[in-house]
N, C-alpha and C positions, 0 to 999 in steps of 0.2 A: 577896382581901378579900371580895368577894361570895359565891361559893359559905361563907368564915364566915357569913356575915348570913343567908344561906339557910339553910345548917345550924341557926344558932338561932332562926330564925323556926319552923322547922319542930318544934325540940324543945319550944317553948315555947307555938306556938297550937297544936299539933296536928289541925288541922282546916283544910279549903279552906274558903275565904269567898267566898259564892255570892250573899251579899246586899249591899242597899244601893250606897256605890261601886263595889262589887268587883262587881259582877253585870255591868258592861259597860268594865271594864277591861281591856287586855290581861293576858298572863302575867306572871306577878312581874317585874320589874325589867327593865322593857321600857321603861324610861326612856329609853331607849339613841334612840328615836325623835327625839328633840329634838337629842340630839346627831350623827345621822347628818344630820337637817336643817341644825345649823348647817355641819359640813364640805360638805355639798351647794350651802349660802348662801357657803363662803368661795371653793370649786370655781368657782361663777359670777361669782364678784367679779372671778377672774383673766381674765376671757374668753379663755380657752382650754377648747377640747374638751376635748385631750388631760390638762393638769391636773385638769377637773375630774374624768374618769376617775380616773385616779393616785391624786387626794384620796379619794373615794366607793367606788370599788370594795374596795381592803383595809380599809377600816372595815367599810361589810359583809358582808363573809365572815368579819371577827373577829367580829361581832355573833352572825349567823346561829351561828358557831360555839359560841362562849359560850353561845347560847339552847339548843343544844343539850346541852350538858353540864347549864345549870342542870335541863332537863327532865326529863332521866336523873334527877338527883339528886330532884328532885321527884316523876317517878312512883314511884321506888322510894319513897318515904319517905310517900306517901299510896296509893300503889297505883291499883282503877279509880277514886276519888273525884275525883283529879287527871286522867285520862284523860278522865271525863266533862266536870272545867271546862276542859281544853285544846279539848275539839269546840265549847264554847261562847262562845271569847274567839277572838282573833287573837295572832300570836307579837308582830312589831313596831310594825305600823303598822296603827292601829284599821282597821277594815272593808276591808285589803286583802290582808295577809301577817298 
């Protein structure tokens, strides 16, 4: 369903948004941040290590992964314009990844 929304975001604005909230947001639909926090929040709830691994680790690598397809689909479809807002933003988590 995302890669849709990406597909028609991109047919429709044609253009990377470099201003305003977009100027220090991460990459498109990196929403994904809030939800790798709440499995991180339910991982500690169980106080267990090992759970919380279990919970946190395959979500992010499906994240990581996904980011990576949307990117693909992304630079192909803006070329270097999208290459240059990727060096300017972070993938998931503002000012780390």
């Amino acid at each position: 369903m995302n890669i849709f929304i990406i597909t028609w975001v991109c047919w429709f604005l044609s253009e990377v948004l470099l201003h305003g909230l977009f100027r220090s947001k991460t990459h498109e639909s990196r929403n994904q941040a809030g939800s790798l926090l709440s499995f991180f929040g339910f991982g500690l709830s169980l106080n267990n290590w090992i759970s919380l691994l279990v919970i946190v680790v395959p979500v992010l690598l499906s994240f990581i992964y996904r980011i990576g397809i949307e990117e693909d689909l992304l630079r192909a479809e803006f070329g270097s314009e999208y290459k240059a807002y990727m060096k300017l933003t972070k993938r998931l988590i503002p000012l780390i990844y």
